[in-house]
C-alpha positions in Angstrom: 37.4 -28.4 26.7 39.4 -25.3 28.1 42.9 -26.6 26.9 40.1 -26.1 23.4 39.3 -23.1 23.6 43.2 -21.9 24.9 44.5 -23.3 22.1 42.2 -21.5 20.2 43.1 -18.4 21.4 46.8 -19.1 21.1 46.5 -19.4 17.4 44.0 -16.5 16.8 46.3 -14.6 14.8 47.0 -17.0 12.3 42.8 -18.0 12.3 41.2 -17.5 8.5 44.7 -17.0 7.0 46.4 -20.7 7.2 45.9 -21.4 4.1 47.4 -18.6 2.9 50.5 -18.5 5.0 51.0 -22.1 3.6 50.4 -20.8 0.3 52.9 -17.7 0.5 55.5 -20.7 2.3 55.5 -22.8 -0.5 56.1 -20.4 -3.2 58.7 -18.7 -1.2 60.6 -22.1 -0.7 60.1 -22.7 -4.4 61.7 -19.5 -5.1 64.7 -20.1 -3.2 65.2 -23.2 -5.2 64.5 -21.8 -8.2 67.2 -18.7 -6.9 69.8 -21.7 -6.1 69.6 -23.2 -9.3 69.7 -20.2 -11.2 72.5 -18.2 -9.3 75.7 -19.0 -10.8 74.3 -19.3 -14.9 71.9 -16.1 -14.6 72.2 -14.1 -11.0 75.9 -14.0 -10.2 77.3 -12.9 -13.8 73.9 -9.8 -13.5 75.4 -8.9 -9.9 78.7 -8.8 -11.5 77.8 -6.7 -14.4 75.8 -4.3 -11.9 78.9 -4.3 -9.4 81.6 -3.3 -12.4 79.4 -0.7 -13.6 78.8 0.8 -10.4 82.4 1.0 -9.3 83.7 2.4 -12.4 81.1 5.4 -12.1 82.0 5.2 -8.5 85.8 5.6 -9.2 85.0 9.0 -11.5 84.6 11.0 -8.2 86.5 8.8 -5.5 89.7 7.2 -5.1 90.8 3.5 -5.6 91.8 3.6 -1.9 88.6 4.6 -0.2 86.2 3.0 -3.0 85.4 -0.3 -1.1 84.8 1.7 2.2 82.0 3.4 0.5 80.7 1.2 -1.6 79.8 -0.7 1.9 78.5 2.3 3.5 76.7 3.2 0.4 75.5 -0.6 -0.2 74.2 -0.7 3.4 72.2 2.9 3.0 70.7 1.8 -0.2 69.7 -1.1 1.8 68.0 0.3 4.4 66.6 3.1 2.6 65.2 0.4 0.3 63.3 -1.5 2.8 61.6 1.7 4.6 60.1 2.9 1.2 59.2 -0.7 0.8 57.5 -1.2 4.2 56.2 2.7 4.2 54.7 1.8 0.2 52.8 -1.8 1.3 51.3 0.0 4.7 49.4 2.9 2.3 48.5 0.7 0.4 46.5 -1.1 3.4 45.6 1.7 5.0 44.2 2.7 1.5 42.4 0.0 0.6 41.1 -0.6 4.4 39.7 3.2 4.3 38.4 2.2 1.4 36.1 -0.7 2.4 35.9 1.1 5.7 36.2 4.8 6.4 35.5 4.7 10.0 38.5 2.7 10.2 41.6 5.6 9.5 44.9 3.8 9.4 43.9 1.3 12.2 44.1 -1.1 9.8 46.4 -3.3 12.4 44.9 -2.9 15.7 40.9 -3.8 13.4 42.6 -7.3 12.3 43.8 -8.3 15.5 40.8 -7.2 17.5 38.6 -9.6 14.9 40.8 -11.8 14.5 40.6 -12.4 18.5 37.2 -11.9 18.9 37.0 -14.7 15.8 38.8 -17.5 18.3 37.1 -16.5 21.0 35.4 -18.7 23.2 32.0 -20.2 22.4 29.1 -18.8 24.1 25.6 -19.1 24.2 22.9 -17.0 26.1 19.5 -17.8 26.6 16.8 -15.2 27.6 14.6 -12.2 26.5 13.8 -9.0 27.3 16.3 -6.1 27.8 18.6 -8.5 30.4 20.1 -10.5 27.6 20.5 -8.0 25.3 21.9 -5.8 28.0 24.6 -8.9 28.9 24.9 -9.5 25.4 26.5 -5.9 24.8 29.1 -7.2 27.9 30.0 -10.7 26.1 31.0 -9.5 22.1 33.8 -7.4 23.5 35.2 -11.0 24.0 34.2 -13.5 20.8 32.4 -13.1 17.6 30.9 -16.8 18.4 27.9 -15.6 20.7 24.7 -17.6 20.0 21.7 -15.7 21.8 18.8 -18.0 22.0 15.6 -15.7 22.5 12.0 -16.6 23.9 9.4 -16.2 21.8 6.1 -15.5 23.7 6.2 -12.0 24.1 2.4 -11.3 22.8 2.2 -7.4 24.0 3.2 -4.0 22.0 4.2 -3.9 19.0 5.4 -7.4 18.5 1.7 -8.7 20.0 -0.4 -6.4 16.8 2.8 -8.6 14.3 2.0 -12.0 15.6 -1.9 -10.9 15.1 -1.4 -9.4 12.2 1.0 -11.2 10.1 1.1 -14.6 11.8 4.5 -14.3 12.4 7.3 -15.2 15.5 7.2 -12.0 17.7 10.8 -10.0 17.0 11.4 -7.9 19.5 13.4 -9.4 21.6 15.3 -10.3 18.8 15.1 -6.9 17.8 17.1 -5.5 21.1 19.7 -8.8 20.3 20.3 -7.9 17.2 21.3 -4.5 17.8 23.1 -5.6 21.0 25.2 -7.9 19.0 26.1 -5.0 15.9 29.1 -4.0 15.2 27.1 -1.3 12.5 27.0 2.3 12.5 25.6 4.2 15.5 23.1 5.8 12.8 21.9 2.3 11.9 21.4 1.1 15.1 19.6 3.9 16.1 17.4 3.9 12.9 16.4 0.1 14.4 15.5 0.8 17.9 13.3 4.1 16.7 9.7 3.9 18.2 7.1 5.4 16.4 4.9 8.1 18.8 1.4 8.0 19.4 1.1 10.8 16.8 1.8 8.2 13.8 -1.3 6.4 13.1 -1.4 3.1 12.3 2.4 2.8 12.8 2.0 4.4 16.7 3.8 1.5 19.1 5.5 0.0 16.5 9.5 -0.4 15.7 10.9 0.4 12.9 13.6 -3.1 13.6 9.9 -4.8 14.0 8.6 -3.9 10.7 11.8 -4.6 9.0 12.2 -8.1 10.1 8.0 -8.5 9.1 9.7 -7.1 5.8 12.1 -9.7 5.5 10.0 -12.3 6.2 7.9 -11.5 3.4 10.5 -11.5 1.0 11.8 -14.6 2.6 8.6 -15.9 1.4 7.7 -16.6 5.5 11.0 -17.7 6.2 11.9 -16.1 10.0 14.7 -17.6 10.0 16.5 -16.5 7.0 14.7 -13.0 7.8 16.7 -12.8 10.9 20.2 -13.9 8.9 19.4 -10.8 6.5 18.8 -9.0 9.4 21.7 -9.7 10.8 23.9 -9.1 7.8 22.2 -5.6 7.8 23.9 -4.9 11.6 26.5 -6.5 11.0 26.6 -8.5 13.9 28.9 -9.9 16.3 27.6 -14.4 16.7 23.5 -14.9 15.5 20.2 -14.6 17.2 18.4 -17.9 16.8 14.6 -18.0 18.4 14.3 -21.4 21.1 11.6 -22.3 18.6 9.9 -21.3 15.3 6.5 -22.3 16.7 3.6 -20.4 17.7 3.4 -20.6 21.2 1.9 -19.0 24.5 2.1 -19.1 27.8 -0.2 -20.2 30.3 0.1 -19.8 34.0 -1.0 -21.7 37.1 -1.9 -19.4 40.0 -1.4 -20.5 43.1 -5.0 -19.5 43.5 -5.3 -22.4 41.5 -6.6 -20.2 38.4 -5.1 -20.3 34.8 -4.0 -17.4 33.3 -3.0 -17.2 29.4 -0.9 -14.7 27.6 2.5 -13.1 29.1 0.9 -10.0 28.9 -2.0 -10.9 30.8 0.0 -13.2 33.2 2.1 -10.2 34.7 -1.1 -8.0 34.9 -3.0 -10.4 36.6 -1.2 -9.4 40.2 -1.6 -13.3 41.5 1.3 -15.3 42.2 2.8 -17.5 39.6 2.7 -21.4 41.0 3.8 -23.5 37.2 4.1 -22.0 33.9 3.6 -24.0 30.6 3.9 -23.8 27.1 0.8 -23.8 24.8 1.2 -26.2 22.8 3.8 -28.4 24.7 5.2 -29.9 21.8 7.1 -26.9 20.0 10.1 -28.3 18.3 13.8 -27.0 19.4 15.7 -24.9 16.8 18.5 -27.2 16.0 21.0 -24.3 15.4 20.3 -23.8 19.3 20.2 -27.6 20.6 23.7 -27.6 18.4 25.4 -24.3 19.8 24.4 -25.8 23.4 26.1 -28.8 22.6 29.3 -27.2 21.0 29.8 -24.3 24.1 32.4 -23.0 26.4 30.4 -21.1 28.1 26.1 -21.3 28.3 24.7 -18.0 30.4 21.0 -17.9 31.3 19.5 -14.7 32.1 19.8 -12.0 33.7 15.4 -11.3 32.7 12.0 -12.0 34.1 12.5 -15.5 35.7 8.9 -16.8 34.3 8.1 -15.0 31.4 11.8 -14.6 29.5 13.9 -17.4 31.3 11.6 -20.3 31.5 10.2 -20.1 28.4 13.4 -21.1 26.5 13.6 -24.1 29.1 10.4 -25.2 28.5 10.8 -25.8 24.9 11.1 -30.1 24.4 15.2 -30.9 24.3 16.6 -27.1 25.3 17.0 -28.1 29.3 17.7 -31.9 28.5 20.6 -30.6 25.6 21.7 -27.6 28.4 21.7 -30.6 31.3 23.7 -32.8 28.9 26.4 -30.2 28.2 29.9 -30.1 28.9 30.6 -26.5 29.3 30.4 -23.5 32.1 26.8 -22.7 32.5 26.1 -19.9 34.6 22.9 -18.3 35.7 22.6 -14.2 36.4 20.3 -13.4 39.0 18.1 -10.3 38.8 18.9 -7.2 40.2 15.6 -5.6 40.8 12.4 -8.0 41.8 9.4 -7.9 38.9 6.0 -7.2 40.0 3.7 -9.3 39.3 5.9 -12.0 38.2 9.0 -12.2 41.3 7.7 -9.9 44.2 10.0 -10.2 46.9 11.8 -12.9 45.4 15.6 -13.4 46.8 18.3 -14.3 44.9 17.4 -18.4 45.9 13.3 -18.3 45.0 14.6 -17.5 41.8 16.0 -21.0 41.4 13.2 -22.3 43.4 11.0 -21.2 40.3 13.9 -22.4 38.0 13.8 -26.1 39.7 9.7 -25.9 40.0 9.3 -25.7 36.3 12.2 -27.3 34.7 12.9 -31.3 35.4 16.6 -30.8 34.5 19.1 -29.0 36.4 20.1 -26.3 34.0 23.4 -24.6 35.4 26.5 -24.9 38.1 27.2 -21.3 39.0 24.9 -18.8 40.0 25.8 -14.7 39.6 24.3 -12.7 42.2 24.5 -9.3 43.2 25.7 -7.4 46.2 26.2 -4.0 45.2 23.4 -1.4 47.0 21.4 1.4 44.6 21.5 4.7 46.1 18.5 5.3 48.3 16.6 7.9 46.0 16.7 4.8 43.3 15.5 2.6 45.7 12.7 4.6 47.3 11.9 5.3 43.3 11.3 1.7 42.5 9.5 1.0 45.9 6.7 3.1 44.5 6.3 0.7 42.1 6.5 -2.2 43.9 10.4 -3.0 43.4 12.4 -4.3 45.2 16.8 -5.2 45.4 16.8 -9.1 45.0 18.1 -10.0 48.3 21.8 -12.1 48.2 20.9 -15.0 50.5 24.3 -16.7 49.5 24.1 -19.5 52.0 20.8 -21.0 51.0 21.8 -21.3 47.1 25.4 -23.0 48.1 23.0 -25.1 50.2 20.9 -25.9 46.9 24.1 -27.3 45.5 25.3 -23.9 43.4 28.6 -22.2 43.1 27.6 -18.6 44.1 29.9 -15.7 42.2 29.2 -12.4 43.9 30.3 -8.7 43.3 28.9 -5.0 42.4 26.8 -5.8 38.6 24.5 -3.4 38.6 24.8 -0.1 36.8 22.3 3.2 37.8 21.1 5.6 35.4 18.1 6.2 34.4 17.4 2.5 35.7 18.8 0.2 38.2 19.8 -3.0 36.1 23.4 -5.5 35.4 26.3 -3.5 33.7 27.3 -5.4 31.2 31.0 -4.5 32.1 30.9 -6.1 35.3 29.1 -9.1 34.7 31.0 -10.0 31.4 33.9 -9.9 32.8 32.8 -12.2 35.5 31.7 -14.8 33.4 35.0 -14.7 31.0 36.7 -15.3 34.3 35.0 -18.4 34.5 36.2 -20.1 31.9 39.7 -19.2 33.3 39.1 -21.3 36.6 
C-alpha cells in the first residue's frame, strides 16, 4: 500500500498528461520517419540550395579562405540565438495564457503546475470529525494532496444550522461550512464572504452564515439534493478533496447520563452539566454515505479528530458500516487527541478517557496510533480557560501504550486568541506516518 502511494508520487509529474506525452511521442517518431524518407528527394537538395545561396552572399564581403570559419561560427550563433527566441516566445505565451485564466498567478506558471500536480498524486486521506478541530487539521493536510475526503457529523442542532434543519428540513451545513472553506484554494475575498456572520442587528438573518444560506440555496435549486448542493459548493471554493456528510439522514443524538437520565439534542446534551455514560444515534439505522464507506476503503492515511469526543467524533462512528469499514481498512489510521478538555462533554478527561469513551461507544477498534500533546500553554491562557472550566488534556502516555496504541507525541498546539492543534505541526506528523 505504501510502495502505492510512492509510486504515485514518483510519477506525479507526468499525472493527467500521459496521454499526451504518448500522443506528442508518436507524432514526433512519425515525423522522423517521414524526415528519413523524405531527406535525400526533398530536404537535402533545399539545404543545398539554402547553403549555395548563403555562401555566395557570404563570399561578397569575406574571403574564400576564412568563409568556412564563419560560416560555423555564424551557423552555431544563428543556432543558439534561434532556440532562446524560441524558448523565450513559448514561455510568454504560457505565462500569458496562465495570467489569463489566472491573474493571481504572475509568471509562476511552473512552480503552480508542479505544486498541483503533486498535491494531485498525493496520498489518499480521509478525516473524520466536526466542529472547528477537523477543519482546523484539514487546513494542515491540503498542503500535502488534493485527495482529502473530510467525512463530517451531522447532528449539530444549535445556531444557525439548528433554525436550517427546523426550517428547511435540511442536513445541518455548518460543519461542512468551516470544511469547505478549510479545504479552498479560492480567493481570500471569497472565503471570507462564506464565513461572514450576520450581527444581531440583522433581523431575521441575525445568527446566520452567509456559507449556511448558500448551501440551503443550493439545495433548493438541487431540487433537495444536499449532496450535489455541497459539489456546487465546492466548485464555488474551489476546493482541495470533497466534503461528504457520514450520512444524509436526519438524525440526533441522545445521551445516557450516568445519572441514568436521557438527554436528547447535542445542544442540550453539553448544557445539561451531567456526565456522558453512552451516546446513540436517533434513529439507529441511518445509512452510510457510500462515497465515505468507499474513500475509507481506498485510504493511505484515515485521521479522526482532533473535536468534541462525544458530540463531533462519535457521531461519525456510530453511523451503521463507518467503524466496521474503518476497522476493516488497510491504511494508517490515526486518532488526534484534544488539546483543551470540553465542559460538559470531557471535564478532566486525559489523553487515555478519551479512548475510554472511544472504546465505550464504538464495538470496533477504530485506529492504531494515537496523537497526543505535550506542549504547555502559557499560564495567563491557562488560568483563562480555568475560568471556564478548561482544562490541558493531560498526556498519560503509558496507560494508552498499555491499551494497545502507538502513542506519537510533540508540541501541536498553537496560542492566539485560543489554545487549540496547529495545523502545521500536526500535519506534518501525520505525513510522517505514512513514511514509517
Amino acid at each position: 500500500m505504501i510502495s502505492r502511494y510512492r509510486w504515485r508520487r514518483f510519477l506525479a509529474p507526468t499525472a493527467g498528461i500521459r496521454s499526451a506525452l504518448l500522443t506528442c511521442a508518436v507524432g514526433l517518431l512519425i515525423f522522423l520517419v517521414g524526415f528519413a524518407i523524405s531527406f535525400k528527394a526533398l530536404i537535402q537538395p533545399l539545404i543545398q540550395e539554402t547553403s549555395g545561396v548563403w555562401r555566395d552572399f557570404l563570399g561578397r564581403f569575406i574571403g574564400r579562405e576564412d568563409l568556412d570559419t564563419a560560416n560555423h561560427v555564424l551557423g552555431g550563433g544563428f543556432l543558439i540565438l534561434g532556440f532562446y527566441f524560441a524558448y523565450a516566445g513559448g514561455r510568454m505565451v504560457l505565462q500569458r495564457v496562465g495570467e489569463i485564466l489566472n491573474p493571481s498567478l504572475r509568471g509562476k506558471i511552473g512552480d503552480e503546475f508542479r505544486r498541483r500536480q503533486a498535491l494531485a498524486q498525493g496520498p489518499r486521506i480521509v478525516a473524520l470529525g466536526g466542529g472547528t478541530g477537523l477543519s482546523t487539521l484539514l487546513r494542515g493536510l491540503k498542503n500535502y494532496s488534493s485527495n482529502i475526503t473530510a467525512i463530517v457529523t451531522v447532528t449539530d442542532d444549535g445556531g444557525s444550522s439548528g433554525r436550517l434543519v427546523q426550517e428547511m428540513g435540511i442536513i445541518p451545513p455548518g460543519d461542512m461550512r468551516n470544511c469547505l472553506v478549510a479545504l479552498a484554494d479560492a480567493e481570500k475575498l471569497m472565503t471570507d464572504l462564506f464565513q461572514h456572520r450576520f450581527d444581531k442587528d440583522a433581523g431575521s438573518l441575525s445568527g446566520h452564515s452567509i456559507g449556511n444560506l448558500l448551501i440551503a440555496a443550493l439545495v433548493r435549486q438541487s431540487d433537495g439534493d444536499f449532496e450535489q448542493a455541497l459539489k456546487r459548493a465546492s466548485e464555488v471554493l474551489a476546493i482541495r478533496g470533497r466534503v461528504v456528510p457520514s450520512t444524509l439522514s436526519h438524525v440526533r443524538l441522545r445521551a445516557l447520563m450516568e445519572d441514568g437520565s436521557e438527554v436528547c439534542g447535542e445542544t442540550k446534551i453539553v448544557e445539561s452539566g451531567r456526565k456522558i455514560s453512552r451516546i446513540f444515534l436517533d434513529p439507529d439505522e441511518a445509512e452510510p454515505h457510500p462515497e465515505a464507506l468507499e474513500a475509507i476503503r481506498d485510504a493511505d492515511l484515515i485521521v479522526i479528530g482532533p473535536g468534541s469526543v462525544y458530540t463531533s467524533i462519535i457521531p461519525n462512528l456510530l453511523v451503521p458500516g463507518v467503524a466496521e469499514a474503518l476497522s476493516e481498512a488497510s491504511a494508517i489510521k490515526a486518532y488526534v487527541c484534544n488539546v483543551m478538555t470540553q465542559p460538559g462533554e470531557s471535564d478532566s478527561f486525559t489523553a487515555s478517557e478519551h479512548l475510554v469513551a472511544l472504546q465505550a461507544n464504538v464495538e470496533h477498534r477504530v485506529c492504531d496510533f494515537v496523537l497526543v500533546n505535550t506542549g504547555v500553554p502559557s499560564q495567563t491562557a491557562i488560568e483563562k480557560y480555568r475560568e471556564s472550566g478548561q482544562h490541558l488534556v493531560v498526556a498519560d502516555e503509558d496507560r494508552i501504550r498499555g491499551m494497545g496504541y502507538k502513542v506519537v507525541t510533540g508540541n501541536l498546539m498553537s496560542e492566539s486568541d485560543y489554545v487549540r492543534h496547529d495545523p502545521a505541526h500536526v500535519a506534518p506528523i501525520l505525513m510522517d506516518l505514512l513514511e514509517r
